[in-house]
C-alpha positions, 0 to 999 in steps of 0.5 A: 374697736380699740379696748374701750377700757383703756381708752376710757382710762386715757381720757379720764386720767388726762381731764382738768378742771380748766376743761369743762365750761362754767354751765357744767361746773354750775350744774356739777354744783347743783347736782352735789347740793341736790344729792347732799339734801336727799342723803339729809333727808334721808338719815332719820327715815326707819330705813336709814335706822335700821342700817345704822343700827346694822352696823353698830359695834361697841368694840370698834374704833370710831373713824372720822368719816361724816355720816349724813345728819349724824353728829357721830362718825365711822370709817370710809367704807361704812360711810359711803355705804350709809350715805350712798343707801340713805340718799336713795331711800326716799326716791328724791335723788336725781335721774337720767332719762333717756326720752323721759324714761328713767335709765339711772340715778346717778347721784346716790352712788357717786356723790356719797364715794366722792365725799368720803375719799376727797375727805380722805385725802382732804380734797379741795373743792375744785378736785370735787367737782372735776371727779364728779363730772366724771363719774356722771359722765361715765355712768350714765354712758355705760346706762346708755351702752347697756340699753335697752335691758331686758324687760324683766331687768330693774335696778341701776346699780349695775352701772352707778358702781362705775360712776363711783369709781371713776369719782373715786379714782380721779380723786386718788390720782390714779394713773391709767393703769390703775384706772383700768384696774379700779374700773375692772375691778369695779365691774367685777364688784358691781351689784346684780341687777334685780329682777321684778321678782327680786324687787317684790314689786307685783306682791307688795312689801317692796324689797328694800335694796332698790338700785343698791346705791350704798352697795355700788358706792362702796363697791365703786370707791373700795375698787379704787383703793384697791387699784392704788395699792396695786391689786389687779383686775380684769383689762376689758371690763367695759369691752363687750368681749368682756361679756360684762353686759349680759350680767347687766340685762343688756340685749344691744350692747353698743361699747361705743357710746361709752367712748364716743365724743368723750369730752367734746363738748356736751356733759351727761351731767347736764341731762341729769333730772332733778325731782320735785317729789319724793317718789319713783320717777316714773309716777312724777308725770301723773303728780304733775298733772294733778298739782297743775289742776289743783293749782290753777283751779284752787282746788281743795281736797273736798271738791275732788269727787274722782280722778282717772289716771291714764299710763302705761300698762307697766304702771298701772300693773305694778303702781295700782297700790293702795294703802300702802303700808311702808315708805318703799311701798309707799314710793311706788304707789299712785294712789298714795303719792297723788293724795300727798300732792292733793292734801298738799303735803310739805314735800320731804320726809314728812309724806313717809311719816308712820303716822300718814301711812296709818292715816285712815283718812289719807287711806280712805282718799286714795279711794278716789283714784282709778288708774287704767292704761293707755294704748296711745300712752303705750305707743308714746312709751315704746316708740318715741321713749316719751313716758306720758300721763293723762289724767282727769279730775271730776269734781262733785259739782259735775265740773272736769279737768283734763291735763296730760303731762309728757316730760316731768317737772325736772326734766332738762326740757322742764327743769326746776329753777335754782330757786325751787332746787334751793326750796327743796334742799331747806325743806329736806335739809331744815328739819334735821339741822336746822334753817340756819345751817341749812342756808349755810351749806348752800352757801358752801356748796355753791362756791365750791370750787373756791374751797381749800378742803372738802371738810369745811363742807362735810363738816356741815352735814353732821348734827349737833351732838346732845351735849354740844346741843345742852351747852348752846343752851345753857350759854 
């Protein structure tokens, strides 16, 4: 095959807004809103502190770059780093699924990039939205090239970079050799992928790095300003002689899908995912059914005696955790995350509260749940790519229900309504800027192409300061 990098750089270069039609345009949109609430929701978590704090230097110059819900600002690199790992840190952010088995998180890496350069070069909303097709486009096809990886491999980061990139340097203009330089270059920067053992996942507490989305938005957005200036990479990055795809885990490299069809028609970004819990992706099949038992059947948490959750032998190896004591663990445990949805828990932040992780009586619920694996669950798995969950609730007056759950709430064949997707981002978004502000950049984003700058929408994310806060006030 022809060098699939310069290929790709070609096609990219040459997109307009005028090529993708509206369904696209309206799904870029929604993907924006979904990412912006996640980062929202996530910048007063302990994990966005600890980062904040990591990069505090008294003796620096403050940048103008927006730091999602913070008055204060930073420069473009900090930014992207920060927003990129605060819109992942509640597991909240959209997916792609090949089946329904989760490949990659897309948006945590290419929307933060995205915001941050087209604020740099004071982007209209138009532009926006044309580079962040792109980026989707590019990164969930280097996903799907790149699959299957080895069992042992987790983490997306390896291939978001890419999808960063491309956002970033549609939006500087690049021509197609720089293109193919900040791809390079991009590939070259790209996070590790992470092992099961890197990621502590079987010996809880959880490594906090996850899919390096901060990491592979800095990366991807940095080589693309890179490639403005001239600085060269690699010419084959994406080229299976590159051998690129064996740092990603991959067993069956296949360079054509990143190339094949591009532009004809279908989007990648339409296939995207949007979750309806904040929890890894692969547990939401489980919460659907339980939330589906307890809803048709007005079930209370008092009436519940034992439930009985079937899944695959990977979940229930490294899920079956209970108790557990941070809010990364707490994003990858059954148990825990079935009681938020049971108690009926406001699904945002607040189900990662120190205070419900302490709480004796959440602990003590979480009790109730069995997990066991599924052989026919398991041929679900490996043979159709279908991620199942069969789950049995007992209630203390003898009565069972049963429901098992193949495609998850979100999924493009059990997608979300505008309206629930409205409903999540004022539940996230609300109680850190407030209702009002919150509708406001609904409103905003969802006639984002009509915009003349990025601005008047990053602008929304950032908190009042105290002082601005004293003087509404006080007038």
């Amino acid at each position: 095959m022809a060098n699939v990098t310069n290929l790709l750089a070609r096609r990219l270069v040459k997109a307009r807004y005028t090529d993708f039609p509206q369904r696209v345009v309206e799904k870029a949109k929604q993907a924006i809103l979904d990412a912006i609430a996640c980062g929202i929701g996530g910048s007063k978590t302990e994990l966005a502190n600890m980062i904040l704090h990591s990069m505090e230097d008294k003796d620096k110059k403050e940048g103008k770059y927006t730091l999602y819900g913070h008055s204060t600002t930073t420069s473009c690199l900090e930014a992207i780093f920060m927003n990129g790992t605060v819109s992942n840190a509640l597991d909240f952010d959209d997916s792609y699924e090949m089946g329904s088995i989760t490949i990659s998180h897309p948006g945590a890496t290419i929307i933060p990039a995205a915001l941050a350069v087209g604020e740099k070069i004071d982007a209209d909303g138009r532009c926006m939205i044309v580079s962040i097709i792109l980026g989707y486009e590019v990164a969930v096809r280097v996903a799907e090239a790149l699959e299957p990886r080895a069992d042992e491999i987790w983490g997306f980061g390896n291939h978001q970079v890419f999808g960063a990139c491309v956002a970033a340097s549609k939006l500087l203009g690049l021509n197609e050799d720089q293109m193919v330089n900040s791809l390079s270059i991009a590939g070259s920067y790209a996070p590790v992928p992470s092992t099961r053992q890197m990621w502590s996942i079987d010996r809880r507490p959880m490594s906090w790095v996850k899919e390096a989305a901060g990491l592979a938005a800095l990366s991807g957005a940095l080589a693309a300003l890179l490639a403005r200036e001239g600085f060269v990479g690699g010419r084959n990055i994406l080229d299976a002689k590159s051998g690129f795809h064996s740092l990603a885990g991959s067993k069956n490299f296949n360079e054509g899908k990143i190339i094949d069809k591009f532009g004809q028609g279908g989007y990648r970004i339409e296939g995207i995912s949007f979750k309806p819990y904040p929890t890894c992706r692969f547990m939401h099949p489980s919460l659907d059914a339980v939330s589906l038992i307890c809803q048709e059947y007005d079930l209370k948490p008092g009436d519940i005696k034992h439930i009985t959750v079937e899944v695959v032998s990977n979940l229930e190896k490294y899920f079956s955790v209970y108790k557990p004591k941070t809010m990364i663990d707490a994003q990858f445990s059954l148990p825990y995350a079935l009681t938020m949805v049971i108690m009926r828990t406001p699904v945002n932040q607040e189900w990662y509260d120190p205070s419900k992780l302490m709480d004796e009586e959440i602990g003590n619920y979480q009790t109730k749940i069995e997990i066991k694996s599924s052989s026919i669950l398991e041929d679900l798995y490996f043979k159709k790519h279908i991620l199942a969950s069969k789950v049995q609730v007992t209630l203390y007056n003898g009565r069972t229900f049963t429901e098992q759950i193949n495609f998850a709430k979100g999924h493009p064949r059990n997608p979300l309504t505008s309206e629930e997707l409205e409903n999540k981002f004022k539940n996230l978004v609300s109680p850190v800027l407030g209702p009002a502000r919150a509708a406001t950049i609904i409103e905003v984003g969802n006639n984002l192409e009509e915009i003349k700058s990025i601005n008047e929408l990053t602008q929304l994310f950032r908190a009042m300061s105290t002082e601005t806060h004293s003087e509404m006030i006080m007038d």
